[in-house]
Each structure stands twice: as C-alpha cells, then as structure tokens.
C-alpha positions in Angstrom: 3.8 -16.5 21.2 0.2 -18.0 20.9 -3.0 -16.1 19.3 -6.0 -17.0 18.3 -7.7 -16.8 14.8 -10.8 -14.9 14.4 -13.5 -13.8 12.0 -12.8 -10.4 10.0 -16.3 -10.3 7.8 -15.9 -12.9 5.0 -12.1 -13.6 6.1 -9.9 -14.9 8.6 -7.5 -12.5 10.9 -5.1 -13.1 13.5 -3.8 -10.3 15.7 0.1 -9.2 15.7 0.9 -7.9 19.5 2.3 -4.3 19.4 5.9 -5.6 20.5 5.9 -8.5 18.1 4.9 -6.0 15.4 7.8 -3.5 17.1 10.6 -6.1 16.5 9.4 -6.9 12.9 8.7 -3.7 11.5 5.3 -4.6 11.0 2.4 -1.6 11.6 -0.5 -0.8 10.2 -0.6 -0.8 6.3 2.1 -2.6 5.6 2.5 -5.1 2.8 2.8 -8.7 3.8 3.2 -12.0 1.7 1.4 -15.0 3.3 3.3 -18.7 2.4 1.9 -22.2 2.7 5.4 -24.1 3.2 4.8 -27.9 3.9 1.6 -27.0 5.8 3.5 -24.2 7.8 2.4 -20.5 7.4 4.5 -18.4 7.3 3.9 -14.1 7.2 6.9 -11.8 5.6 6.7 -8.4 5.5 7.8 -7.0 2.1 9.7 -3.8 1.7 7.9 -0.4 0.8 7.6 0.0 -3.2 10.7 2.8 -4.1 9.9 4.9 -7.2 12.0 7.3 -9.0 10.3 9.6 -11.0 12.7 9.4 -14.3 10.6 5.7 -14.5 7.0 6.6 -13.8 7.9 9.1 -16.6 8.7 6.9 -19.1 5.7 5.0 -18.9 3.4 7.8 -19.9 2.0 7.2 -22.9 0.3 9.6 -25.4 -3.2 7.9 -24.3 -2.4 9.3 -20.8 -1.8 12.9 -22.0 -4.9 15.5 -21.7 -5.6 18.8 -22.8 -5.9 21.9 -20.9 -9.7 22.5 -19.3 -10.6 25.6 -19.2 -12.5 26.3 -15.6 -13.3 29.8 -16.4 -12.4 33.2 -14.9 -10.4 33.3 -12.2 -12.7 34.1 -9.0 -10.4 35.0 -5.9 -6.7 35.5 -5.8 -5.5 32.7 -9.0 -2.8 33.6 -10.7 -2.9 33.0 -14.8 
C-alpha cells in the first residue's frame, strides 16, 4: 500500500486508508508509538490505558483532598 506524506501545520502526516485502519484496529484517537528501526518506520498501535479504581484511589494524597464549598441555597429542585 503506497501514500503520500503531507504537511499537517508545523508536522508531518500520512493518511491510514479506512480498510487498512479496519484490519489494524486503528481509528481515530487512538494511541500509536512511532519507531525508527535501522532507518525503517515502523507505527504500532498501543492498547487502551485499563484503570481500576482501587489504584487511582491509592494515589490520592492529602494535597488532593478539598473541603466542602458552600454554593448557597438551593434554587430549584436540589436535594440537601
């Protein structure tokens, strides 16, 4: 398969065909990683980020804690 190279403002951008994309599992927003090997480039697609809540969790530090903000009184149907 043969494309051609083209300006995207400041960078350089080739364009994936739909089926090419279709067979890799490639669309729009996916992560990539882009390798010089020997003067070949080569494109991978990485695998989507998995995150399980028990770990963001832990991270939370005291820093990243806030206090309650008190917006007022309530003004249509809130519940307090």
């Amino acid at each position: 398969m043969h494309a051609r190279i083209q300006k995207w403002e400041n960078s350089l951008a080739v364009r994936i065909p739909r089926s090419f994309a279709a067979a890799t599992g490639i669309e729009e927003g996916s992560a990539v990683e882009i390798a010089n090997d020997d003067g070949e480039t080569r494109l991978h697609p990485l695998p989507a980020p998995r995150y399980e809540l028990d770990e963001l969790l832990a991270q939370i530090t005291p820093e990243d804690l806030h206090t309650e903000i008190n917006s007022g009184q309530a003004t249509g149907g809130e519940t307090w």
